[in-house]
C-alpha beads as a LAMMPS data file, in Angstrom:
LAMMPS data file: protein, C-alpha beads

76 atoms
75 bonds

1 atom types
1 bond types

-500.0 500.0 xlo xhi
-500.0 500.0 ylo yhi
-500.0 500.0 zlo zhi

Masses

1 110.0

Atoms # bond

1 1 1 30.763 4.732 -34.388
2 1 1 33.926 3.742 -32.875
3 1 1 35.172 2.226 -29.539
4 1 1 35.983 5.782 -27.789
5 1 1 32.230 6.914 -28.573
6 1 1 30.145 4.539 -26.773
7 1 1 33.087 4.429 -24.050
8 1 1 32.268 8.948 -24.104
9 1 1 28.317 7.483 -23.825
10 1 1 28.378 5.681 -21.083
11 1 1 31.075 7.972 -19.129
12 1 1 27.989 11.144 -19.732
13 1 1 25.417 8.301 -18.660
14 1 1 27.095 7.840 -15.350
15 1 1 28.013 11.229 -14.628
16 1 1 23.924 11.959 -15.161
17 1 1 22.660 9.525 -13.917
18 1 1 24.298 8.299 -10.945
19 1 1 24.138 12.055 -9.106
20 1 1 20.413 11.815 -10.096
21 1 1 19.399 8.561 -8.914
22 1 1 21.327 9.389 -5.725
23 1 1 19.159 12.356 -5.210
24 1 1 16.096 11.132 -6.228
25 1 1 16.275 7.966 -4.192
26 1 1 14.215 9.307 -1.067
27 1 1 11.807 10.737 -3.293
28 1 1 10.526 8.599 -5.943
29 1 1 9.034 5.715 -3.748
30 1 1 6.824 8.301 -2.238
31 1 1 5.835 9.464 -5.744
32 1 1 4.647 6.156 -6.816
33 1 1 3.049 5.615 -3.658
34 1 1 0.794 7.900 -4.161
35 1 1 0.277 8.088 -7.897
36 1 1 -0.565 4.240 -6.960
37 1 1 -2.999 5.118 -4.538
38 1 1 -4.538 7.532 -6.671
39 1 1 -4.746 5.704 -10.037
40 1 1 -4.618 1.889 -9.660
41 1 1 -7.248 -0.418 -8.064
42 1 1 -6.172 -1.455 -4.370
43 1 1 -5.730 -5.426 -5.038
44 1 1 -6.020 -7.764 -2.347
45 1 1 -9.083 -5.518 -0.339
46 1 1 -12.631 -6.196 -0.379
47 1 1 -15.458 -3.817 -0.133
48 1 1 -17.529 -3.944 3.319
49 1 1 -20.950 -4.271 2.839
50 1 1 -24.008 -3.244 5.910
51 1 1 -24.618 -6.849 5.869
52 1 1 -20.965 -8.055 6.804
53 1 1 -20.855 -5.816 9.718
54 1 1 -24.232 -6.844 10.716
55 1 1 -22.723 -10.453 10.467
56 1 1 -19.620 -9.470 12.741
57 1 1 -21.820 -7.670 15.325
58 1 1 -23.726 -10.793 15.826
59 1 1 -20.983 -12.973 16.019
60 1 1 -19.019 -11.058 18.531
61 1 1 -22.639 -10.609 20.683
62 1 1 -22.842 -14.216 20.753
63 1 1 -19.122 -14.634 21.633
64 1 1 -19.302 -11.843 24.492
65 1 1 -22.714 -13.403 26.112
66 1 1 -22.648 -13.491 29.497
67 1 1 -23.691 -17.643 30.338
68 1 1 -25.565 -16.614 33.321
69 1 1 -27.677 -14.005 31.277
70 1 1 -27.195 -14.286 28.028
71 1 1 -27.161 -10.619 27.427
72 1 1 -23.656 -8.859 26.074
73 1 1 -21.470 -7.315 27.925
74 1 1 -21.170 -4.494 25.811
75 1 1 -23.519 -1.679 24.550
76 1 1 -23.325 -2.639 21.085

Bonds

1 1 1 2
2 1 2 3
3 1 3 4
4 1 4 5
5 1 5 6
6 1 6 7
7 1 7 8
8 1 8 9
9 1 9 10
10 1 10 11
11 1 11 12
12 1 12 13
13 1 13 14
14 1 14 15
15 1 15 16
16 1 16 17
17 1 17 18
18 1 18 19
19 1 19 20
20 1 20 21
21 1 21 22
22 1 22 23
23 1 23 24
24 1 24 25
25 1 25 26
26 1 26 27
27 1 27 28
28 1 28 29
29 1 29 30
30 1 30 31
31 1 31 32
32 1 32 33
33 1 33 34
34 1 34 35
35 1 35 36
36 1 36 37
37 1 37 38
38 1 38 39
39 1 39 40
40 1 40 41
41 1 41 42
42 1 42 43
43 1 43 44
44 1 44 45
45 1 45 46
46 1 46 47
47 1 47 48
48 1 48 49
49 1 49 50
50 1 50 51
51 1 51 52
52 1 52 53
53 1 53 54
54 1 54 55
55 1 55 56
56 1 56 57
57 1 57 58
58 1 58 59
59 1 59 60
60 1 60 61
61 1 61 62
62 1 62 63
63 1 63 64
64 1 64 65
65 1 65 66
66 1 66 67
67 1 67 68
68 1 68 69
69 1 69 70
70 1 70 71
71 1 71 72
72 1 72 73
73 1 73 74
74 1 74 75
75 1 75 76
């Protein structure tokens, strides 16, 4: 293999591949987006269980008590 053929190489590499990632630029983030959504584990969330939100209501009662009453202001 000589000089002039991996020179030929990477001239048919560029003229592939440059046009191509140009026009696949907008596109492929999207792609793996959702093939990551779809196939991989979501890192960094945690399931929420009955009893967390039952935690949170009761907290935010507590925090929303009226002082004279006691009673939240809210329906919840």
């Amino acid at each position: 293999m000589n000089i002039s053929d991996i020179i030929e190489i990477f001239i048919l590499a560029a003229i592939l591949f440059i046009p191509l990632g140009y026009a696949l630029r907008s596109r492929v983030p999207r792609w793996k987006n959702q093939l990551a959504a779809r196939f991989f584990k979501p890192r960094y969330l945690t399931p929420i269980t009955i009893s967390m939100v039952n935690k949170h209501r009761q907290r935010a009662a507590q925090a929303e008590a009226s002082p004279a009453t006691g009673k939240s202001k809210t329906s919840l």
